[in-house]
C-alpha positions as CSV (number, residue, x, y, z in Angstrom):
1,X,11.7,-12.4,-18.4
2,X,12.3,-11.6,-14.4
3,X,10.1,-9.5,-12.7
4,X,11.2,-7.4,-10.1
5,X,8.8,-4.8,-9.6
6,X,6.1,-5.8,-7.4
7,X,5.9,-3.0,-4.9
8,X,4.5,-1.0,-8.0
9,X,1.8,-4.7,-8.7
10,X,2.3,-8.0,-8.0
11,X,3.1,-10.3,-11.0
12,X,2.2,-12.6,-11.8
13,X,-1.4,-13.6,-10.2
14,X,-2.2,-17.0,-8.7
15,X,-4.2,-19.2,-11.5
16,X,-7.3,-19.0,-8.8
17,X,-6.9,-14.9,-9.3
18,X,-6.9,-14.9,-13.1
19,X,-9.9,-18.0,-13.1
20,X,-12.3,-15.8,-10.9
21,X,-12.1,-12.6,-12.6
22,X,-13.0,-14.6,-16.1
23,X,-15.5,-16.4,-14.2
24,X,-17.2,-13.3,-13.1
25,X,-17.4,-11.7,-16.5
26,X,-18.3,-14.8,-18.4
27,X,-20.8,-16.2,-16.1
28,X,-22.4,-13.8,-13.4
29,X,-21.1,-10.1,-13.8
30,X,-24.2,-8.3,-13.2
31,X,-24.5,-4.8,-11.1
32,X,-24.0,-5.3,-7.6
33,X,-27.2,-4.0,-5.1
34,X,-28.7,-2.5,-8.3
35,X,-31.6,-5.1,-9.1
36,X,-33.0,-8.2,-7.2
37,X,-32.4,-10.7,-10.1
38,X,-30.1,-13.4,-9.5
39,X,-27.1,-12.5,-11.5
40,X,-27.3,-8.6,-9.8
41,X,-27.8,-10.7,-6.2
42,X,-24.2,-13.3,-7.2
43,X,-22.1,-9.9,-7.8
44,X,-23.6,-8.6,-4.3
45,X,-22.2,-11.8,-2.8
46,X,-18.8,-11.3,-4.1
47,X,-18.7,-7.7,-2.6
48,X,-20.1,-9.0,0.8
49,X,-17.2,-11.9,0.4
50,X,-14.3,-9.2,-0.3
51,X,-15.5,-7.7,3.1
52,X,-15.6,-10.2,5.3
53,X,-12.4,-11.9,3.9
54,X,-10.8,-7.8,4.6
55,X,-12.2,-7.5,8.0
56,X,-11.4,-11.1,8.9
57,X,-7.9,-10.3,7.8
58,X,-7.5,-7.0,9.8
59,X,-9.4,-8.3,12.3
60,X,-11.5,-5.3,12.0
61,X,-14.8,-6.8,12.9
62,X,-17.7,-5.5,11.2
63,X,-17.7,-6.1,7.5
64,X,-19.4,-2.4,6.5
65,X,-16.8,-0.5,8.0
66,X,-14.8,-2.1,5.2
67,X,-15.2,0.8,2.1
68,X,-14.0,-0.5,-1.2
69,X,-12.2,1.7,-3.6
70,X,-10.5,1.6,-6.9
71,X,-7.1,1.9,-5.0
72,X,-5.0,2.9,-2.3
73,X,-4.8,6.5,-3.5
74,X,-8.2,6.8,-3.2
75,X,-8.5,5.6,-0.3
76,X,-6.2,8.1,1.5
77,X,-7.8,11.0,-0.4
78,X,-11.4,9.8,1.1
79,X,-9.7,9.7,4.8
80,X,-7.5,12.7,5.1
81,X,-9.9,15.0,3.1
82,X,-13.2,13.4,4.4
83,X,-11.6,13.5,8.1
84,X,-9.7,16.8,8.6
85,X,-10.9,20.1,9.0
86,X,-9.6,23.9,8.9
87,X,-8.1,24.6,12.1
88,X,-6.7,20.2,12.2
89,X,-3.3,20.1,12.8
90,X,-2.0,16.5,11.1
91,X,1.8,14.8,11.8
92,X,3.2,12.7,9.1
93,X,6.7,11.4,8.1
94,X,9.0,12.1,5.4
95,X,9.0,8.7,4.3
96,X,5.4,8.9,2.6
97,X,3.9,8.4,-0.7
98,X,2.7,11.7,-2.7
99,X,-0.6,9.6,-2.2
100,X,-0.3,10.6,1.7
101,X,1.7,14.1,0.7
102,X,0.1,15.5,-2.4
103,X,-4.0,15.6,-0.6
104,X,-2.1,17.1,2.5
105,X,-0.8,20.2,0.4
106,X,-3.9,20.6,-0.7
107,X,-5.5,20.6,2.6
108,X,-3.1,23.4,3.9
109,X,-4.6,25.7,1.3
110,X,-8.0,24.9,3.0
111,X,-6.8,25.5,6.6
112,X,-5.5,22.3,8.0
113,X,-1.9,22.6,9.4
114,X,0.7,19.8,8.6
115,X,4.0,18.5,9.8
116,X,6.4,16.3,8.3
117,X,8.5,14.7,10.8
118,X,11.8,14.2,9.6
119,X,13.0,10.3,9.5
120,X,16.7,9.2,9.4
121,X,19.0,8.0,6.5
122,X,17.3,4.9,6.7
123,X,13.9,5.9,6.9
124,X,13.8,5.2,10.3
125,X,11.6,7.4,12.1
126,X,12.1,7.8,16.6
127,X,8.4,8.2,18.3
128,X,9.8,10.9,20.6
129,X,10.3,13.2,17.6
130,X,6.5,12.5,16.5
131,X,5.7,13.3,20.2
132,X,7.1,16.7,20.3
133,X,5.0,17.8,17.4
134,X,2.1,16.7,18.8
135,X,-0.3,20.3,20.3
136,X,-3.9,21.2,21.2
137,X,-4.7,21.1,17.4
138,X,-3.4,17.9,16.7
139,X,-6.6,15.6,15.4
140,X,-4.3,13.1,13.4
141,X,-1.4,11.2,13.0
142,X,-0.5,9.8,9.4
143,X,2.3,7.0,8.3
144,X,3.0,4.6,5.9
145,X,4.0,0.7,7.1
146,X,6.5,0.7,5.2
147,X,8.2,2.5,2.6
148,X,7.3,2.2,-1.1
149,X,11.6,3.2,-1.9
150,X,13.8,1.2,0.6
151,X,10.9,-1.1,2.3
152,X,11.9,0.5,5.6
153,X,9.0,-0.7,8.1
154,X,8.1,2.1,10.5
155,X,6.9,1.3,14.2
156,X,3.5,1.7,13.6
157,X,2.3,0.1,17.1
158,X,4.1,2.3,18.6
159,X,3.1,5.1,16.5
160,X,-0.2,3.6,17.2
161,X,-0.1,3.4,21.2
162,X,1.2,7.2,21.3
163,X,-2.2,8.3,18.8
164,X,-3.9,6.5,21.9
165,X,-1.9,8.0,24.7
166,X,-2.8,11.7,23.8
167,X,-6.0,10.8,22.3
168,X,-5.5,11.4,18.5
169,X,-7.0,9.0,15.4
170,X,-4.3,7.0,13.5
171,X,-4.1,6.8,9.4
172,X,-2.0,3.8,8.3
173,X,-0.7,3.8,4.4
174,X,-0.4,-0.7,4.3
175,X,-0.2,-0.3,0.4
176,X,3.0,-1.9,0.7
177,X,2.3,-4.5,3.7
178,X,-1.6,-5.7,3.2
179,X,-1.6,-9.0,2.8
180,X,2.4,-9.5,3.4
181,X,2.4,-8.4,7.3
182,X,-0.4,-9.4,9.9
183,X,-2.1,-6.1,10.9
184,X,-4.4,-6.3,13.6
185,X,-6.2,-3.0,13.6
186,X,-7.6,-2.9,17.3
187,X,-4.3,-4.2,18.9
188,X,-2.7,-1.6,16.6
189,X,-4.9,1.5,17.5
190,X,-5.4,2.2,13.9
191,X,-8.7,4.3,13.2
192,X,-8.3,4.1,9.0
193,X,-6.2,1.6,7.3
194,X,-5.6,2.2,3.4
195,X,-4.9,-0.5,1.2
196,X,-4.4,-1.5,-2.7
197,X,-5.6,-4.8,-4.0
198,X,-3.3,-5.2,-6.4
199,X,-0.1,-5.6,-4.4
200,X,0.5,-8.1,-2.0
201,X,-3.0,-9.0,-1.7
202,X,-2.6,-10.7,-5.1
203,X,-6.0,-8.7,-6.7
204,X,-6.1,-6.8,-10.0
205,X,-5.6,-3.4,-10.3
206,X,-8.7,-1.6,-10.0
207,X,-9.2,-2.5,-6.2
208,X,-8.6,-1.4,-3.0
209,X,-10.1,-0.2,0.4
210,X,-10.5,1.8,3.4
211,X,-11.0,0.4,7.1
212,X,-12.5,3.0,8.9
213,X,-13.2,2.2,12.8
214,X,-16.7,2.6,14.5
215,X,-17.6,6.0,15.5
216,X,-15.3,8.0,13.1
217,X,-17.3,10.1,11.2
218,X,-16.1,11.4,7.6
219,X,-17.4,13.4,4.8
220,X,-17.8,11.2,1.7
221,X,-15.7,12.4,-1.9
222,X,-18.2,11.9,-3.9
223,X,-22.3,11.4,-3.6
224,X,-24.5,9.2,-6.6
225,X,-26.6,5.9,-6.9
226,X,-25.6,3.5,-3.9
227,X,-28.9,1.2,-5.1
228,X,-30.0,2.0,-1.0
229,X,-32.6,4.9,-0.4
230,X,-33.3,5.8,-4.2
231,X,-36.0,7.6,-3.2
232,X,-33.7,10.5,-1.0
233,X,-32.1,13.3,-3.3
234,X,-29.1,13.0,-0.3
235,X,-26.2,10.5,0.2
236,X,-27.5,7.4,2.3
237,X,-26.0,7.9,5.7
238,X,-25.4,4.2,5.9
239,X,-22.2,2.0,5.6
240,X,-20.6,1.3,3.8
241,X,-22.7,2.7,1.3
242,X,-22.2,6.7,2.1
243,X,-18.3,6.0,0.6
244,X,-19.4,3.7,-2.6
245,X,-21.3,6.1,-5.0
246,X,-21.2,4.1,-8.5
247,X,-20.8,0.8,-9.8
248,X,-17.9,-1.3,-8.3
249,X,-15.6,-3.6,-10.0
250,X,-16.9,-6.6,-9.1
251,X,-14.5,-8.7,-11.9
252,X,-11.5,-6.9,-9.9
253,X,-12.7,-8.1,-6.3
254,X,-13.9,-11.1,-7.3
255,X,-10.1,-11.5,-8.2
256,X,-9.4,-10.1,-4.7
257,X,-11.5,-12.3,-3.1
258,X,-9.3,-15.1,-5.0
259,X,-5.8,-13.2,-4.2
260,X,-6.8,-13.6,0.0
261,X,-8.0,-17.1,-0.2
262,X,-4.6,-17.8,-1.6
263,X,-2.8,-16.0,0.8
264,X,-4.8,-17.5,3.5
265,X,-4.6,-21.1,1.9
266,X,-0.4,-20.5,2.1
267,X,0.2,-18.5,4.9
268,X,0.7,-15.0,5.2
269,X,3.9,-15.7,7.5
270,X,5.2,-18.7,4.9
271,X,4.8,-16.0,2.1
272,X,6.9,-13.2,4.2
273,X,9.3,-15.4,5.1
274,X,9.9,-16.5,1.4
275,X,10.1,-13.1,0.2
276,X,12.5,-12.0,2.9
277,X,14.6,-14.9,2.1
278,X,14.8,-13.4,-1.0
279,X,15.7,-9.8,0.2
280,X,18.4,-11.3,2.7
281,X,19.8,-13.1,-0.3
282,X,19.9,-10.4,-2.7
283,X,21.2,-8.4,-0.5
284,X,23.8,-10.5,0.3
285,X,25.0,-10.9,-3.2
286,X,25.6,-7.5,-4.0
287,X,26.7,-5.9,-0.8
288,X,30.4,-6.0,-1.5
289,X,30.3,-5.0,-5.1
290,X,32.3,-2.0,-4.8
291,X,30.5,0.6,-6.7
292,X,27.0,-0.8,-5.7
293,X,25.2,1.1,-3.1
294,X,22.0,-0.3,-1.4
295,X,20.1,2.0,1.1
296,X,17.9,1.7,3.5
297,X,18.1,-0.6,6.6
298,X,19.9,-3.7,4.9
299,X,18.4,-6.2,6.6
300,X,15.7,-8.2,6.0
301,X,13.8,-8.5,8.8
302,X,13.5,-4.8,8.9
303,X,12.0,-4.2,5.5
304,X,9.4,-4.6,3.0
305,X,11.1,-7.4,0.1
306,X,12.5,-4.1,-1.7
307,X,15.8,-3.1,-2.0
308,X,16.5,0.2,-3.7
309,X,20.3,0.6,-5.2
310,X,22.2,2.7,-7.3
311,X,25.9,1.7,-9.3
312,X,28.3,4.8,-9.3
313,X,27.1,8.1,-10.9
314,X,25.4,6.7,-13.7
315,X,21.6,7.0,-13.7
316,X,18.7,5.3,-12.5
317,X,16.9,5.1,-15.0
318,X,20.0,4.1,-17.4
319,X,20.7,1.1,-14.6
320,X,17.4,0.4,-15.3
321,X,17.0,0.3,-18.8
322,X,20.1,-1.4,-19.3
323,X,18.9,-4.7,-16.9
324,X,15.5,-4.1,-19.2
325,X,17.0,-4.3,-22.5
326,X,20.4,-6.7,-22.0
327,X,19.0,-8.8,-19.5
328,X,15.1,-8.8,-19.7
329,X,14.6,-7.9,-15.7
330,X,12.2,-5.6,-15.4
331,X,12.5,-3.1,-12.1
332,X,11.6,0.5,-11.5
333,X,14.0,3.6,-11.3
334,X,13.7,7.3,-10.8
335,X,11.9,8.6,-7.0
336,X,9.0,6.0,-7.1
337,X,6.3,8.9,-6.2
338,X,7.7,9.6,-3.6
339,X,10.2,13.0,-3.3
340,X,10.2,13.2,0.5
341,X,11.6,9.9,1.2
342,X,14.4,10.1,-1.3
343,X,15.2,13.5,0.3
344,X,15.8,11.8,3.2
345,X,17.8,9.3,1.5
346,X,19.9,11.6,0.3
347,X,19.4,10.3,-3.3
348,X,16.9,13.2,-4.9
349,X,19.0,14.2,-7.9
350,X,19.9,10.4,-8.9
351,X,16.9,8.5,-7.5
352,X,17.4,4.9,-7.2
353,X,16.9,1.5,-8.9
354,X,14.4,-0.8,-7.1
355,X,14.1,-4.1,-6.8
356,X,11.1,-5.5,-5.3
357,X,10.4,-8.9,-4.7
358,X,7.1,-11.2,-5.0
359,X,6.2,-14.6,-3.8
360,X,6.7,-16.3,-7.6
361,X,10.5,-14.8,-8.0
362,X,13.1,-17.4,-7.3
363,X,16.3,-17.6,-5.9
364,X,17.5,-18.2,-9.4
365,X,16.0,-15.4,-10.6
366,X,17.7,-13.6,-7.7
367,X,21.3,-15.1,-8.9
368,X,20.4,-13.7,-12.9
369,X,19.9,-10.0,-11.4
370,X,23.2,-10.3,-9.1
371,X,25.0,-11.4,-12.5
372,X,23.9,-8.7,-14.2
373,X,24.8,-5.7,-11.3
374,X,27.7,-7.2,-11.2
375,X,28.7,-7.0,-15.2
376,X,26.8,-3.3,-15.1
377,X,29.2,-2.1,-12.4
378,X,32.2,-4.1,-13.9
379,X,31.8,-1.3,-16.4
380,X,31.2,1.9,-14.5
């Protein structure tokens, strides 16, 4: 079996991942903050772990502005509904996840005023276009690091230096990036960074975060038991508590908290660098098959380890099943969530096959899949 999927999770886990979550439940996997006896009190320490290992890794600073989630998605849902208001105008790109699109079509009906600036075939986006859009109304600007589809990296210091020129908060979508890319959230100019666990951070599904910077006040999705203030019949106004209503998944962070050590204990630039290796050399062995077309930037350094092709007229999703059934390499077809993006790719009615790469796939691996394109297209 060859796995090339991991844009949609990472697998498989590092052996420390897998050993801390069955740790957790065996051993200690009490409920966090909700009772002062020692197994409740271990579970706490995990979640205070996961934060300081987050902020130490966006270099965010205080651990409590670090809100944990059950995933990325939830994470943009608390910050664009928890931040804008009727009367907001918000800029995003046309390269985003229906994670970033889907709550901002909802927040039109309630008043708040969008624009989707367009990006190029590539899914390159130019900061002057973002500029122009930019009016009295204008509270927010929204993008993705880098695309879910064709890995496309967008500029987001620059993106991020423009939210600071005209005085406007700055909503990054790393779901693709944490834990693959160093982002620095203060040299950056980011006010809310989203992020999944399961991805390139290495964690379980189940996990995931918000960053949100000092000062930046939202309104919380949902309200319950925070095991703070228990006597007040209102959400605690503290942090990070006023975003965590409910019992987290402490097996799932405790696996998170595993996933960073191991990135940390390798490098996050030697894992890039191996996975763009891979990209470059995928890439490389496919780009003069005829029928094959790859989209996006085609290079490496440029994008996210995900490559995004289609062979001929014959369908994604048939591409796909074929390499799943004849070959056993798994990879995901169709428009990845993301409608806007393949609009701008041009490749709405067929979608595309992706290929995404993960620090455990090999260049052998990489040599099986080129095989296999290659016999596929031999036949369209």
């Amino acid at each position: 079996m060859i796995y090339f999927d991991n844009a949609a999770t990472t697998f498989p886990k590092p052996e420390t991942v897998y050993r801390a979550m069955d740790n957790c439940q065996r051993t200690f996997c009490a409920n966090p903050g909700r009772g002062g006896h020692k197994l409740s009190l271990q579970s706490g320490r995990v979640i205070l772990e996961a934060r300081e290992l987050l902020a130490d890794l966006f270099n965010s600073g205080s651990p409590e502005r670090i809100i944990l989630t059950y995933n990325a998605t939830e994470a943009l849902n608390l910050a664009l509904k928890g931040f804008l208001k009727r009367g907001n105008h918000v800029i995003t790109t046309s390269m985003e996840h229906n994670s970033v699109v889907r709550p901002l079509k909802t927040l039109e009906k309630r008043g708040v005023d969008t624009t989707i600036v367009q990006c190029n075939e590539y899914g390159e986006i130019d900061i002057s276009d973002i500029e122009k859009e930019i009016k009295k109304e204008t509270v927010l600007i929204v993008s993705t690091h880098a695309s879910n589809v064709v890995g496309t990296i967008l500029p987001i210091i620059d993106i991020g230096n423009l939210a600071k020129k005209y005085g406007l908060d700055f909503l990054v979508d790393a779901s693709q990036t944490a834990g693959l890319y160093e982002i620095d959230v203060n040299k950056m100019n980011i006010s809310m960074l989203a992020f999944t666990g399961h991805k390139s951070l290495m964690g379980s599904q189940g996990t995931g975060g918000l960053y949100i910077k000092k000062g930046l006040e939202l309104e919380p999705l949902m309200e319950g038991g925070t095991g703070s203030k228990s006597e007040s019949l209102y959400q605690p106004d503290i942090m990070p508590d006023r975003f965590e209503s409910g019992t987290r998944n402490t097996p799932g962070i405790a696996g998170l908290c595993a996933g960073i050590g191991f990135i940390n204990s390798k490098g996050i630039n030697n894992i890039r660098e191996h996975e763009q290796n891979l990209t470059k050399y995928f890439m490389d062995g496919i780009r003069d098959m005829g029928s094959v077309r790859i989209y996006g930037t085609k290079s490496a350094g440029r994008q996210a380890p995900v490559v995004s092709i289609n062979i001929g007229d014959v369908g994604s999703s048939e591409v796909s099943y074929v390499l799943d059934q004849e070959f056993d390499i798994m990879t995901r077809p169709g428009l990845h969530c993301a409608p806007l993006a393949h609009k701008t790719l041009g490749t709405m009615d067929q979608g595309t096959v992706r290929f995404s790469f993960g620090y455990f796939n090999t260049k052998e691996q990489i040599d099986e899949a080129i095989t296999a394109i290659e016999k596929i297209a031999g036949g369209v």
